[in-house]
C-alpha positions as protocol buffer text, in pm:
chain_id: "A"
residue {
  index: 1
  type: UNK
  ca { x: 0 y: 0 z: 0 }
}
residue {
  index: 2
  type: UNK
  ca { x: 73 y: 323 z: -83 }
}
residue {
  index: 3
  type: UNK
  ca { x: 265 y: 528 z: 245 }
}
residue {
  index: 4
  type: UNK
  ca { x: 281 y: 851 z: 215 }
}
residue {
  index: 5
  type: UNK
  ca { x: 471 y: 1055 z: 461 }
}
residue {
  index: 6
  type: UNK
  ca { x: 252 y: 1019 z: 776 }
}
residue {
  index: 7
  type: UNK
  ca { x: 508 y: 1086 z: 1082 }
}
residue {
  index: 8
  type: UNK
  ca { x: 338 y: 1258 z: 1382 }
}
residue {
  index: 9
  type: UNK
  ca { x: 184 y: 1026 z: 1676 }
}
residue {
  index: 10
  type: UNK
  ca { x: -135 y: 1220 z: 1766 }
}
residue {
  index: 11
  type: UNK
  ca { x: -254 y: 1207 z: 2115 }
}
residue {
  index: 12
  type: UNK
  ca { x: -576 y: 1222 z: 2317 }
}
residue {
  index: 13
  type: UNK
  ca { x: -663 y: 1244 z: 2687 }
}
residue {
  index: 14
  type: UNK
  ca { x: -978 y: 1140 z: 2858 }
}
residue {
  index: 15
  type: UNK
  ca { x: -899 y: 1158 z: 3261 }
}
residue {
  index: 16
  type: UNK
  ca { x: -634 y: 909 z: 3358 }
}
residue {
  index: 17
  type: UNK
  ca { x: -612 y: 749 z: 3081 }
}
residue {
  index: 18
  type: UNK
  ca { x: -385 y: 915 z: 2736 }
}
residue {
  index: 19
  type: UNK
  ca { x: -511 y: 737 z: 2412 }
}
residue {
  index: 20
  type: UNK
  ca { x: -225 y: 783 z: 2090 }
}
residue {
  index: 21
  type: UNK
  ca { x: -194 y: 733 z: 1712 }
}
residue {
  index: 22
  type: UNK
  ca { x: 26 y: 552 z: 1536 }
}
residue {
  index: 23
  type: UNK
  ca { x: -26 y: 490 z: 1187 }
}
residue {
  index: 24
  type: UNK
  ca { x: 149 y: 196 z: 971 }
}
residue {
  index: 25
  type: UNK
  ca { x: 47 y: 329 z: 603 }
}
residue {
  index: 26
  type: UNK
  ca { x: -228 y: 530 z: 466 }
}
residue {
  index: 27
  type: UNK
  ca { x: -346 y: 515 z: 113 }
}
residue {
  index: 28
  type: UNK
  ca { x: -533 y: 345 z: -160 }
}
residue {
  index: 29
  type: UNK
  ca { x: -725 y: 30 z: -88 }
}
residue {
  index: 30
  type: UNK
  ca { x: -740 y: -6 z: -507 }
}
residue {
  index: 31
  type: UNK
  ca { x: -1116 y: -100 z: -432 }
}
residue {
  index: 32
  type: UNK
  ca { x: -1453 y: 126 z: -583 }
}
residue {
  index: 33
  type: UNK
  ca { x: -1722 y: 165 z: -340 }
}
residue {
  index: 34
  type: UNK
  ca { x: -1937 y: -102 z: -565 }
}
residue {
  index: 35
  type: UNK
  ca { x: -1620 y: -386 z: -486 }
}
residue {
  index: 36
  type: UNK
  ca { x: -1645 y: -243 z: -110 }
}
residue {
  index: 37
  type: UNK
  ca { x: -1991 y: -236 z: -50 }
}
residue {
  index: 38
  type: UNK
  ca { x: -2172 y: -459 z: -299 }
}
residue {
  index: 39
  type: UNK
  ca { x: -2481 y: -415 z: -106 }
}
residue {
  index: 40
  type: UNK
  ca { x: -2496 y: 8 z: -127 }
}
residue {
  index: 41
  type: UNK
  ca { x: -2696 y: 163 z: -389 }
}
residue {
  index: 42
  type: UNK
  ca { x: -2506 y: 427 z: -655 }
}
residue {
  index: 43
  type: UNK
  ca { x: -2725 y: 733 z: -560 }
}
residue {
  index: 44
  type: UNK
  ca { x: -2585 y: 665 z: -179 }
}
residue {
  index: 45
  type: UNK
  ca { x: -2254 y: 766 z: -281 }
}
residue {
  index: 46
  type: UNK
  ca { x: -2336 y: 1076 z: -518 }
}
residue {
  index: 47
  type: UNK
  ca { x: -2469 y: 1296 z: -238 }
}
residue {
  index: 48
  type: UNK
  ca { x: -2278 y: 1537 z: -97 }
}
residue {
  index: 49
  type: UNK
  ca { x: -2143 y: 1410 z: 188 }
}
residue {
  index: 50
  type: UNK
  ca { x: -1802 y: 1362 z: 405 }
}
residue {
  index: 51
  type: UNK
  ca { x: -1765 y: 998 z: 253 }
}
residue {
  index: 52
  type: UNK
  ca { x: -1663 y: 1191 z: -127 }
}
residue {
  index: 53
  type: UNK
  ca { x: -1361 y: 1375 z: 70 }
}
residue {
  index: 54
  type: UNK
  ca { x: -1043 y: 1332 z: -2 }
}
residue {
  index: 55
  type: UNK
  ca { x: -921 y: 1201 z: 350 }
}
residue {
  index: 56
  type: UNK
  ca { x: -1167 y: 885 z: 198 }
}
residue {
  index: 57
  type: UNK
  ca { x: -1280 y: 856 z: -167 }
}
residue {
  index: 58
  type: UNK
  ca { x: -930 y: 906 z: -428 }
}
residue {
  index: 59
  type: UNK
  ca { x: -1087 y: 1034 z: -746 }
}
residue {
  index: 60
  type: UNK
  ca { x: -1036 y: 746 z: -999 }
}
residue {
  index: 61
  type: UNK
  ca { x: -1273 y: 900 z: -1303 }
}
residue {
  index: 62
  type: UNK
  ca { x: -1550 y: 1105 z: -1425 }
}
residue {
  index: 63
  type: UNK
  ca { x: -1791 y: 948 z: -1154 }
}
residue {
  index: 64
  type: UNK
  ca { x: -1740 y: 872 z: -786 }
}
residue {
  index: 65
  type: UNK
  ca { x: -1824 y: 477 z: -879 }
}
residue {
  index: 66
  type: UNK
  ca { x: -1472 y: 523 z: -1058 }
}
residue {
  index: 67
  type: UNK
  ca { x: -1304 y: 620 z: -725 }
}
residue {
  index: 68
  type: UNK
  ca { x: -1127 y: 424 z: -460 }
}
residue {
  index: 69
  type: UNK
  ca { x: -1113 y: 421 z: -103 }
}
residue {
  index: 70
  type: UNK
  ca { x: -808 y: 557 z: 123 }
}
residue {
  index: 71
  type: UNK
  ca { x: -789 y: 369 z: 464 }
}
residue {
  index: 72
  type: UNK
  ca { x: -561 y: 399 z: 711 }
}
residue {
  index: 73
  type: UNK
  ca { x: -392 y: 145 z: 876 }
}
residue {
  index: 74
  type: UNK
  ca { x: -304 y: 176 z: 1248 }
}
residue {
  index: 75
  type: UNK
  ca { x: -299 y: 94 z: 1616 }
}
residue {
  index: 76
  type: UNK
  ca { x: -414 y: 312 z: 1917 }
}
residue {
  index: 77
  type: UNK
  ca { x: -156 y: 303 z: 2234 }
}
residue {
  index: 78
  type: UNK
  ca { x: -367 y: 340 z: 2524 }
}
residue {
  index: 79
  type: UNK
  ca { x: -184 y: 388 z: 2821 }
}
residue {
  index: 80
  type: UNK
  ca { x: -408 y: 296 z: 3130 }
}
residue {
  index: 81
  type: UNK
  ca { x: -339 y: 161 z: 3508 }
}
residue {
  index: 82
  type: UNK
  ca { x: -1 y: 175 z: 3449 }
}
residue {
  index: 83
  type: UNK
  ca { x: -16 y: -73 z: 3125 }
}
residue {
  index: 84
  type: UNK
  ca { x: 25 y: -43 z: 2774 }
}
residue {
  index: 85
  type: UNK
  ca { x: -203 y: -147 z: 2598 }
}
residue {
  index: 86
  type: UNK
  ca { x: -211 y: -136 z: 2177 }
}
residue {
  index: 87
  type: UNK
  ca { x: -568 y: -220 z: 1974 }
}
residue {
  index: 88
  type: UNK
  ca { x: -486 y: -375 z: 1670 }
}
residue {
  index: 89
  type: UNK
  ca { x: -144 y: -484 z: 1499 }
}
residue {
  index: 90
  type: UNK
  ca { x: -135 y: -385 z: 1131 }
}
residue {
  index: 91
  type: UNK
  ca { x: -49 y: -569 z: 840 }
}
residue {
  index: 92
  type: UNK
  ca { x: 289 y: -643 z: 960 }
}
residue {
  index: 93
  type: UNK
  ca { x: 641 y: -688 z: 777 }
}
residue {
  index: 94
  type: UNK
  ca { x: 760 y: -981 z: 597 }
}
residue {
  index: 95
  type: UNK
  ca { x: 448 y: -1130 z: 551 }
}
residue {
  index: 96
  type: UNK
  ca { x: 379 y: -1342 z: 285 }
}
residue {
  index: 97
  type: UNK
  ca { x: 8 y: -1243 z: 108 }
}
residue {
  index: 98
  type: UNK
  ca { x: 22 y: -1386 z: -272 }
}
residue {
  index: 99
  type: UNK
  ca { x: -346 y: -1272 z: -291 }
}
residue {
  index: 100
  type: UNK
  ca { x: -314 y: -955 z: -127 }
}
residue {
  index: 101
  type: UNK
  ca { x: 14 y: -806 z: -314 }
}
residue {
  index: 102
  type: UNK
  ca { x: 28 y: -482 z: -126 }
}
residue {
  index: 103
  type: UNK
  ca { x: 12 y: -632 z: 189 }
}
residue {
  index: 104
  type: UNK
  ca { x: 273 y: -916 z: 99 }
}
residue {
  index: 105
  type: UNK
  ca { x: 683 y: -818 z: 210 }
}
residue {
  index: 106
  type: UNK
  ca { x: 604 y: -488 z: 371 }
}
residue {
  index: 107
  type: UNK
  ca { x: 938 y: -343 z: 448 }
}
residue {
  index: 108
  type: UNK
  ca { x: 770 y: -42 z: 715 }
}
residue {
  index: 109
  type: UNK
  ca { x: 889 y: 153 z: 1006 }
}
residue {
  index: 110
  type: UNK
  ca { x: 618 y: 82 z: 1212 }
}
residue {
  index: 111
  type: UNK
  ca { x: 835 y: 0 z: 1523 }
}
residue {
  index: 112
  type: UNK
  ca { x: 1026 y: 324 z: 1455 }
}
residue {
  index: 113
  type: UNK
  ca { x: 655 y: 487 z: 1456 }
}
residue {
  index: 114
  type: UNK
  ca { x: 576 y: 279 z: 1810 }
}
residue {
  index: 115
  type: UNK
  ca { x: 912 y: 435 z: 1927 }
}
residue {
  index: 116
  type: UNK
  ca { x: 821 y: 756 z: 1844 }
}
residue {
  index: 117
  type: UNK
  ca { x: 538 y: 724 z: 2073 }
}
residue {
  index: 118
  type: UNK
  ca { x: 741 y: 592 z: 2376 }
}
residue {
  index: 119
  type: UNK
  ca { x: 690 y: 241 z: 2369 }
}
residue {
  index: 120
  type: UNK
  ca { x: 930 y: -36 z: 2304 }
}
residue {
  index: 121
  type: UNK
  ca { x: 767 y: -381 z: 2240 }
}
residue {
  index: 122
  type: UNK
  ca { x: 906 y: -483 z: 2559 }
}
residue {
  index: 123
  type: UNK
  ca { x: 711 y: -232 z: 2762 }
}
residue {
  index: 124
  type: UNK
  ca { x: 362 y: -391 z: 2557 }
}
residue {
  index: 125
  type: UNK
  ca { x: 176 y: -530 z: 2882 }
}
residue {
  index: 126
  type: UNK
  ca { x: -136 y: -564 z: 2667 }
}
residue {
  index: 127
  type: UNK
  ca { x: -244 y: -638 z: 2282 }
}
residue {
  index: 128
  type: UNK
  ca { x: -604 y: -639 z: 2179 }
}
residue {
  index: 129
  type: UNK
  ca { x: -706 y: -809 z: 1859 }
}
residue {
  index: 130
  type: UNK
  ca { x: -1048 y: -688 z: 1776 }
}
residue {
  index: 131
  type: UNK
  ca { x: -1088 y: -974 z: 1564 }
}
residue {
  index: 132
  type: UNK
  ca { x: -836 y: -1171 z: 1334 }
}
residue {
  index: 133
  type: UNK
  ca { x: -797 y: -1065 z: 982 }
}
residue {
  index: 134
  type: UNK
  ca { x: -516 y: -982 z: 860 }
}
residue {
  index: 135
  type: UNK
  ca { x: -488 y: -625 z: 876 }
}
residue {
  index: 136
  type: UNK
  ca { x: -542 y: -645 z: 1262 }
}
residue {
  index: 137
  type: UNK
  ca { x: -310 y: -908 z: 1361 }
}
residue {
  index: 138
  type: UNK
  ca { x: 14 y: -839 z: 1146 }
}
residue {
  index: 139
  type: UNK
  ca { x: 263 y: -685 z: 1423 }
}
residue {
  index: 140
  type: UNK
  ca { x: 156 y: -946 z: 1657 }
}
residue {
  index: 141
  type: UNK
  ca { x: 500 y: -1129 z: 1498 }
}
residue {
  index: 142
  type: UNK
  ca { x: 792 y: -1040 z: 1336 }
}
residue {
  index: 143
  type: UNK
  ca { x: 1071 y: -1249 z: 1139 }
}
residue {
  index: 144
  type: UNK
  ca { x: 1343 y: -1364 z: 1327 }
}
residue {
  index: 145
  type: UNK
  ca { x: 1633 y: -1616 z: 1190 }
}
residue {
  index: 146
  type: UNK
  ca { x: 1308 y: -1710 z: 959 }
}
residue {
  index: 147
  type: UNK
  ca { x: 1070 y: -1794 z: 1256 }
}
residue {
  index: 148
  type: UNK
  ca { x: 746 y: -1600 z: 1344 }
}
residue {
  index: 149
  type: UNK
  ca { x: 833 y: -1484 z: 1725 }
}
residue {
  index: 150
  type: UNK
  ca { x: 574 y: -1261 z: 1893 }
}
residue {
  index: 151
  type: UNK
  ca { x: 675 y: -885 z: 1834 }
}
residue {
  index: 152
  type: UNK
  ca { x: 582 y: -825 z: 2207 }
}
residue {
  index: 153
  type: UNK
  ca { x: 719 y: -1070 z: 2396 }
}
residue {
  index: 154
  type: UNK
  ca { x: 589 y: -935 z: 2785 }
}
residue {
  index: 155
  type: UNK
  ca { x: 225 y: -873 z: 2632 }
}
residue {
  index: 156
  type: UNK
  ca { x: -120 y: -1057 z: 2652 }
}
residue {
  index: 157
  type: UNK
  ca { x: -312 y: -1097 z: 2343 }
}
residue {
  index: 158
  type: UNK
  ca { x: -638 y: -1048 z: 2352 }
}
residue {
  index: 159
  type: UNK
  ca { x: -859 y: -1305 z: 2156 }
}
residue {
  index: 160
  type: UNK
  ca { x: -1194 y: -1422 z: 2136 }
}
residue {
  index: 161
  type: UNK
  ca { x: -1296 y: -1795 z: 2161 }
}
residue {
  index: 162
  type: UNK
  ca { x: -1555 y: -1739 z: 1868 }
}
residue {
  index: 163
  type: UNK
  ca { x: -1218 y: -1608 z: 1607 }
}
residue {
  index: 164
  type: UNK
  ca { x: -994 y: -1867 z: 1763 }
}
residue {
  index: 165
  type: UNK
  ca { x: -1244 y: -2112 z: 1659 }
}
residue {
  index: 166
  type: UNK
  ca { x: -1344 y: -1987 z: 1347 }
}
residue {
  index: 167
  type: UNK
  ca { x: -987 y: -1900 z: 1207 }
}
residue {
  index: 168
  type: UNK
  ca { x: -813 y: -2246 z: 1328 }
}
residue {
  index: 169
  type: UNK
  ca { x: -739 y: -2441 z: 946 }
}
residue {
  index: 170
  type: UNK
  ca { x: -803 y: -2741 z: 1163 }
}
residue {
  index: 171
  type: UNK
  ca { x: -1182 y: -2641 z: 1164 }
}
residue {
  index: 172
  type: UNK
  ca { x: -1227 y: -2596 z: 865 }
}
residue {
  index: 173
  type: UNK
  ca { x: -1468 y: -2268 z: 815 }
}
residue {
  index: 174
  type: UNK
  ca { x: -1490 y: -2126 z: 490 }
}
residue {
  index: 175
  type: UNK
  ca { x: -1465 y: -1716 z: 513 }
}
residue {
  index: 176
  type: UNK
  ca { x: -1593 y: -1464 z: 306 }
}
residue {
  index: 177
  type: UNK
  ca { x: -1186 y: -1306 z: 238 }
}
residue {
  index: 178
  type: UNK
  ca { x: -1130 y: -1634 z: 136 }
}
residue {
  index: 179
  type: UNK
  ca { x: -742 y: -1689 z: 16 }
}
residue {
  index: 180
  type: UNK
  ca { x: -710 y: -1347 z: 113 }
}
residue {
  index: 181
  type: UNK
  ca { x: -634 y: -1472 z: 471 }
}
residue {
  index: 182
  type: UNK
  ca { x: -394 y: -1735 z: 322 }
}
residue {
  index: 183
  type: UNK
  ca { x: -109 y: -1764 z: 580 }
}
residue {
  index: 184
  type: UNK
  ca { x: -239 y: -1554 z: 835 }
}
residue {
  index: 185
  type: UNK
  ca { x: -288 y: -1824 z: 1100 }
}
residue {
  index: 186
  type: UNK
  ca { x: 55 y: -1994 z: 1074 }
}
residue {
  index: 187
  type: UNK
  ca { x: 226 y: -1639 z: 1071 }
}
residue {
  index: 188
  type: UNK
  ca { x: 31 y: -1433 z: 1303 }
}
residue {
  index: 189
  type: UNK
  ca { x: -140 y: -1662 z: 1547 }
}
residue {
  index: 190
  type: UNK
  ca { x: 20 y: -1982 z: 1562 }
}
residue {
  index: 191
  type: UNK
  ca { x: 317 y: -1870 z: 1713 }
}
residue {
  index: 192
  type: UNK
  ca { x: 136 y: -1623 z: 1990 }
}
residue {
  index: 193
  type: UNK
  ca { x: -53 y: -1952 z: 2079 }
}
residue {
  index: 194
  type: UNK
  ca { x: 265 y: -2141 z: 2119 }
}
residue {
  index: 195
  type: UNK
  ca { x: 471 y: -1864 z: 2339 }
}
residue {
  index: 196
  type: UNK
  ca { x: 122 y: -1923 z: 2585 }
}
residue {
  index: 197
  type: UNK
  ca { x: 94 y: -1547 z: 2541 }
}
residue {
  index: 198
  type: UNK
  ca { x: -287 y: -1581 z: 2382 }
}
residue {
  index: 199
  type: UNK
  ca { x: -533 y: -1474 z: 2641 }
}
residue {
  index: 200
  type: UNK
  ca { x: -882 y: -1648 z: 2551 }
}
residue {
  index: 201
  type: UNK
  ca { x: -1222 y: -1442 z: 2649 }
}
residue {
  index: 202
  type: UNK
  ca { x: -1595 y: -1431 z: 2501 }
}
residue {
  index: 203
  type: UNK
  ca { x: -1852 y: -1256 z: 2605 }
}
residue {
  index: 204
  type: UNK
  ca { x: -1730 y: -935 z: 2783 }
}
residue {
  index: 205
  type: UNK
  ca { x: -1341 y: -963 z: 2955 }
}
residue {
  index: 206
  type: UNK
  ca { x: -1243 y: -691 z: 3185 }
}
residue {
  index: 207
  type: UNK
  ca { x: -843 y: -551 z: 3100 }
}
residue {
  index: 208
  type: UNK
  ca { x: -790 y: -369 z: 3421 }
}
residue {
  index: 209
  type: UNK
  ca { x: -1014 y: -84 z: 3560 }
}
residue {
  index: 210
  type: UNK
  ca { x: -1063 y: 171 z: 3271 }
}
residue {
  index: 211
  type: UNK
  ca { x: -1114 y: -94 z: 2973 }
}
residue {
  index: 212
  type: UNK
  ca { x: -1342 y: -383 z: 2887 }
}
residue {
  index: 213
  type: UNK
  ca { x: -1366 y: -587 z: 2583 }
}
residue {
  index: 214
  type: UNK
  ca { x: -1712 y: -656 z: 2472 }
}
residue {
  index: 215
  type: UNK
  ca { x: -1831 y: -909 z: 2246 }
}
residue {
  index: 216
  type: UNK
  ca { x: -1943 y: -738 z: 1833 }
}
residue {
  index: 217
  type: UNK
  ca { x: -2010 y: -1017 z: 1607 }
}
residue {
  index: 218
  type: UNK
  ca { x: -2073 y: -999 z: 1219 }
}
residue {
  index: 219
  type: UNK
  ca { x: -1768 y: -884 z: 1063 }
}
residue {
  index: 220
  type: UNK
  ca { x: -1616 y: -1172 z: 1203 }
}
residue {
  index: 221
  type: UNK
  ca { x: -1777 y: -1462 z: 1468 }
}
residue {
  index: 222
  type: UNK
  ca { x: -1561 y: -1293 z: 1723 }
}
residue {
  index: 223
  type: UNK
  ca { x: -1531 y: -905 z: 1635 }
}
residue {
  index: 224
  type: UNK
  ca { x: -1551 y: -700 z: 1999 }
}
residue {
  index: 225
  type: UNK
  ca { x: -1515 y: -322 z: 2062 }
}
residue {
  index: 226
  type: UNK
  ca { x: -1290 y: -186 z: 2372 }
}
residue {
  index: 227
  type: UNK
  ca { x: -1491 y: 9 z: 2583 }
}
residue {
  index: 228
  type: UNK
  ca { x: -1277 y: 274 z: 2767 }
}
residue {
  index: 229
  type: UNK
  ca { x: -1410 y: 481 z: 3102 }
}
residue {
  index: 230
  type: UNK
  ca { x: -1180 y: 719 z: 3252 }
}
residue {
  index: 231
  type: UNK
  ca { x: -1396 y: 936 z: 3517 }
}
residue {
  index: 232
  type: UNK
  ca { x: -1689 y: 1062 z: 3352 }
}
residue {
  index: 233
  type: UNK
  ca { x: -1600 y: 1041 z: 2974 }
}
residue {
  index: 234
  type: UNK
  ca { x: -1599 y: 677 z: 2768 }
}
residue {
  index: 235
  type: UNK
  ca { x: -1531 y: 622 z: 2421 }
}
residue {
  index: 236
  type: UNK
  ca { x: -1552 y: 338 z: 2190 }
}
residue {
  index: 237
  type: UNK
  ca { x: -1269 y: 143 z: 1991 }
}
residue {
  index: 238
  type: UNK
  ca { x: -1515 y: -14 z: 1710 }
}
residue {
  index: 239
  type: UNK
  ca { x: -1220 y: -215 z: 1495 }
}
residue {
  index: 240
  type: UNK
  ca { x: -1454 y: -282 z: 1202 }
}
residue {
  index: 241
  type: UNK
  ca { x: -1762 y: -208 z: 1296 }
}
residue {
  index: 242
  type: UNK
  ca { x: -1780 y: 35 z: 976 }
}
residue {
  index: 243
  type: UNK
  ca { x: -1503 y: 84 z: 703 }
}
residue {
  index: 244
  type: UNK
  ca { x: -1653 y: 430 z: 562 }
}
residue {
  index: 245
  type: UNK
  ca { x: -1829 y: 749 z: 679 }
}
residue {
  index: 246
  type: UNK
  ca { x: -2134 y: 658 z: 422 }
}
residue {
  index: 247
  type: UNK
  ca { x: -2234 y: 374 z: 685 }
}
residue {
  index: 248
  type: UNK
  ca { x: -2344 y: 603 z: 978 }
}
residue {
  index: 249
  type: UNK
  ca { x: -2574 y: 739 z: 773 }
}
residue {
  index: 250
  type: UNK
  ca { x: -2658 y: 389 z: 612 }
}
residue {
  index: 251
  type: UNK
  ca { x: -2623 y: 142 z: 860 }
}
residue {
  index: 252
  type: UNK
  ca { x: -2729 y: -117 z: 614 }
}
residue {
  index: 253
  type: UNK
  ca { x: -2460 y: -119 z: 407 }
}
residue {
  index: 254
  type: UNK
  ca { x: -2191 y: -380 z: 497 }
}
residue {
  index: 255
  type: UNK
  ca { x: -1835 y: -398 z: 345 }
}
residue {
  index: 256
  type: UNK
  ca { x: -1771 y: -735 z: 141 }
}
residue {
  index: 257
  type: UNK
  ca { x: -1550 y: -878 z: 415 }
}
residue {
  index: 258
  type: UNK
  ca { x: -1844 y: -904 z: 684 }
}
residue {
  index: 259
  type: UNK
  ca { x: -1897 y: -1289 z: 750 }
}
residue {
  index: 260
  type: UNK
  ca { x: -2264 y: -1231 z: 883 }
}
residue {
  index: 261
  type: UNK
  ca { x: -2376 y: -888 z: 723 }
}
residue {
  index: 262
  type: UNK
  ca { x: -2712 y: -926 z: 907 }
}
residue {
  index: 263
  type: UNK
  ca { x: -2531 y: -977 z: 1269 }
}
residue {
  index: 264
  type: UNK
  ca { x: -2286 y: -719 z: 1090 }
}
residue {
  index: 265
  type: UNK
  ca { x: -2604 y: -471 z: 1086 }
}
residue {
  index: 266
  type: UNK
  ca { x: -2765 y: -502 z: 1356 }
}
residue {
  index: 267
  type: UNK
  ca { x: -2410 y: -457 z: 1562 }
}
residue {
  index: 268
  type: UNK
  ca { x: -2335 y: -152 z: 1403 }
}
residue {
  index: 269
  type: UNK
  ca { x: -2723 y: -21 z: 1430 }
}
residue {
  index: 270
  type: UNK
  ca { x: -2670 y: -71 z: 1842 }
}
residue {
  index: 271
  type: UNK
  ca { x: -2344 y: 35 z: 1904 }
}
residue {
  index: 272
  type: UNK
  ca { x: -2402 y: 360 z: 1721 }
}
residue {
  index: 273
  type: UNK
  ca { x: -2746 y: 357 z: 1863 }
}
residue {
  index: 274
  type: UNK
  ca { x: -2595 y: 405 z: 2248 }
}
residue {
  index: 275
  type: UNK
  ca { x: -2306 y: 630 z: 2067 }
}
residue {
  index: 276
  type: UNK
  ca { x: -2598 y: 870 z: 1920 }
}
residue {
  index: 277
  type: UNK
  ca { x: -2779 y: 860 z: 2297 }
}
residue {
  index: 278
  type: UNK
  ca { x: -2490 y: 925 z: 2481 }
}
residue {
  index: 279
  type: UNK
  ca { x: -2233 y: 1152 z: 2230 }
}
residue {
  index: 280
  type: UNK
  ca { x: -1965 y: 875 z: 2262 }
}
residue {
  index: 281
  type: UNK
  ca { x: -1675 y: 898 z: 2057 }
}
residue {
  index: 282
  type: UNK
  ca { x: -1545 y: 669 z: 1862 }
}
residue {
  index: 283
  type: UNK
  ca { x: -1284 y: 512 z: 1710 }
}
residue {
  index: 284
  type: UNK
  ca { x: -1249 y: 307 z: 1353 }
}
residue {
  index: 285
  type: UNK
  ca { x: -1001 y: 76 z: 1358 }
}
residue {
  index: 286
  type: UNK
  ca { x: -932 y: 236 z: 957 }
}
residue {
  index: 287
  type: UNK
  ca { x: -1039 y: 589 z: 936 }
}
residue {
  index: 288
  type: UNK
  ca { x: -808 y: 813 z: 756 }
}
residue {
  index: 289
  type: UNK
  ca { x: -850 y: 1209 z: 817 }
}
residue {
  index: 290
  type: UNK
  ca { x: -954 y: 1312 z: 1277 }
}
residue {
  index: 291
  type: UNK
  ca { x: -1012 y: 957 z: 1228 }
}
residue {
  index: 292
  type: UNK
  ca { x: -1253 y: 958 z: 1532 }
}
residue {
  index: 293
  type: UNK
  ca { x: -1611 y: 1075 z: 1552 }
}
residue {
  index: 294
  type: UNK
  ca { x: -1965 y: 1102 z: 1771 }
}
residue {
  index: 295
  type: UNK
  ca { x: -2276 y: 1064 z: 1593 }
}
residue {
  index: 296
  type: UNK
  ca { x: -2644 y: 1204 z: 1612 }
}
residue {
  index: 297
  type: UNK
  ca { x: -2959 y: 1027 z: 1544 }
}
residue {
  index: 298
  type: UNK
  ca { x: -3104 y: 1107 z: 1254 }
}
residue {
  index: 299
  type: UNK
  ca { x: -3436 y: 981 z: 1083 }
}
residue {
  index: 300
  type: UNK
  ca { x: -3439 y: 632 z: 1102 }
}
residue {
  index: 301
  type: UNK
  ca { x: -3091 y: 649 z: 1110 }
}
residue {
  index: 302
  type: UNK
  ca { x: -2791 y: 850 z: 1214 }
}
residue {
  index: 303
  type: UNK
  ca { x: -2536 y: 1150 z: 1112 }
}
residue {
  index: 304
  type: UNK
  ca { x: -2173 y: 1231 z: 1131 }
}
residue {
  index: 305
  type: UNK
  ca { x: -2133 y: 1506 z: 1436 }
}
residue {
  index: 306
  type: UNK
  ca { x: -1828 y: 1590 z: 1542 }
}
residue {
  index: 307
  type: UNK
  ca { x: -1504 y: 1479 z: 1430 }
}
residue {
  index: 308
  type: UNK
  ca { x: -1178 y: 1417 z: 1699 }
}
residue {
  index: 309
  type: UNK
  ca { x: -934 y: 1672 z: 1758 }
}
residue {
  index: 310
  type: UNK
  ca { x: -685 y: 1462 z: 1600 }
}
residue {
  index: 311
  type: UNK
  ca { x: -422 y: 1584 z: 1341 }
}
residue {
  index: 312
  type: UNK
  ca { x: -560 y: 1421 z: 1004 }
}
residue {
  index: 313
  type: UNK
  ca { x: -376 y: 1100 z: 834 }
}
């Protein structure tokens, strides 16, 4: 993927509890919003609306079903209790992705970026996994002497029993990325599984006294948000709840990658539902621009309110 120069760490406080940016690559996911979102309707994307900007639509052609979509892809350092905590890994380095050519041998300075921010991957205490795909789950491992070793070798990762299950070869499930995913299991959570660093939860799992993992099904069997409460503010880390600004104000539309896009709905219709009620903002796991937001209800549906004060990607 395309990287243009995106250097700065961006940083947010709520209480306690400082939540910061760092961004692997941001550019050109070399898919139209018809390949993304098979079930949206062409007069959808023609409105005006924040989904045409540039931070997410690159213009590809006379009409905006010739653009493509710009995503970033990142993790948020959350520093919390005294932990370090990072949600979501990236595509990684060195990975091998024959179906997925931009993603395949990445040569990025992500750790140089995670540096940047002040953390080493020895002082990770804590990784979350949203769900396992494998733009999530890539720095979970790096290559060493040509072995997959965990990247964070005094962390916990954080993975549902429902992905575990669902993502194991042994079991056999076909997914909707299907070879897309190729290799992702031995390279990214194989190994974590054999270090014993893989911590197992379903449901809801409390990480210490600010943030709780809570189950968010459809994109994947076992996609969760992390729920962060510092004093009286909480926001929302959503992973993939939504992979475009179009679907707040269409929270039917699902991106081709959801494995249940009616679960995939109705998760995104309640999460955004208590956002709208109670101005929580959140955060995409692949925004580019502020790259958070808080909704308002709106119709039968919901708008776009306020965007983070984050520097844009």
């Amino acid at each position: 993927m395309p990287n243009p120069a995106v250097t700065d760490v961006h940083q947010l406080v709520f209480g306690d509890v400082t939540v910061t940016r760092v961004i692997e690559s941001a550019g050109d996911l070399y898919m139209t919003p018809s390949q993304f979102f098979p079930n949206s309707q062409p007069h959808m994307w023609e409105k005006p609306g924040i989904w045409n900007a540039p931070e997410f639509l690159i213009p590809g052609g006379e009409s905006v079903h010739e653009h493509t979509h710009r995503v970033a892809m990142q993790t948020w350092v959350i520093r919390s209790a005294g932990k370090v905590v990072l949600v979501d890994t990236g595509v990684g380095n060195d990975k091998e992705r024959p179906y997925v050519p931009m993603w395949s041998h990445l040569d990025s300075d992500f750790l140089n970026r995670l540096a940047a921010a002040g953390v080493r991957p020895e002082d990770v205490d804590v990784v979350v996994n949203t769900h396992i795909h494998p733009d999530h789950t890539g720095w979970n491992t790096v290559l060493r002497d040509r072995v997959w070793t965990s990247t964070f070798p005094n962390a916990a990762y954080y993975m549902t029993s429902e992905d575990l299950e669902f993502w194991n070869p042994a079991n056999g499930h076909p997914s909707v990325l299907g070879p897309a995913a190729q290799n992702m299991w031995e390279d990214s959570i194989a190994p974590i599984l054999a270090a014993g660093q893989v911590k197992e939860w379903s449901g809801t799992e409390r990480i210490d006294e600010n943030l709780v993992l809570e189950a968010a099904p459809g994109h994947t069997p076992g996609s969760s948000i992390l729920r962060l409460t510092a004093g009286s503010e909480e926001v929302l880390f959503i992973g993939d709840i939504l992979h475009t600004p179009l679907q707040v104000g269409e929270p039917a539309v699902n991106s081709c990658f959801c494995q249940d896009p009616d679960l995939a709905v109705e998760t995104r219709r309640r999460v955004f539902t208590e956002a709208a009620a109670n101005g929580t903002l959140m955060f995409p796991a692949h925004f580019t621009g502020q790259g958070a937001f808080t909704v308002r209800a709106e119709g039968d549906g919901f708008a776009l309110d306020h965007w983070a004060p984050l520097a844009g990607a």
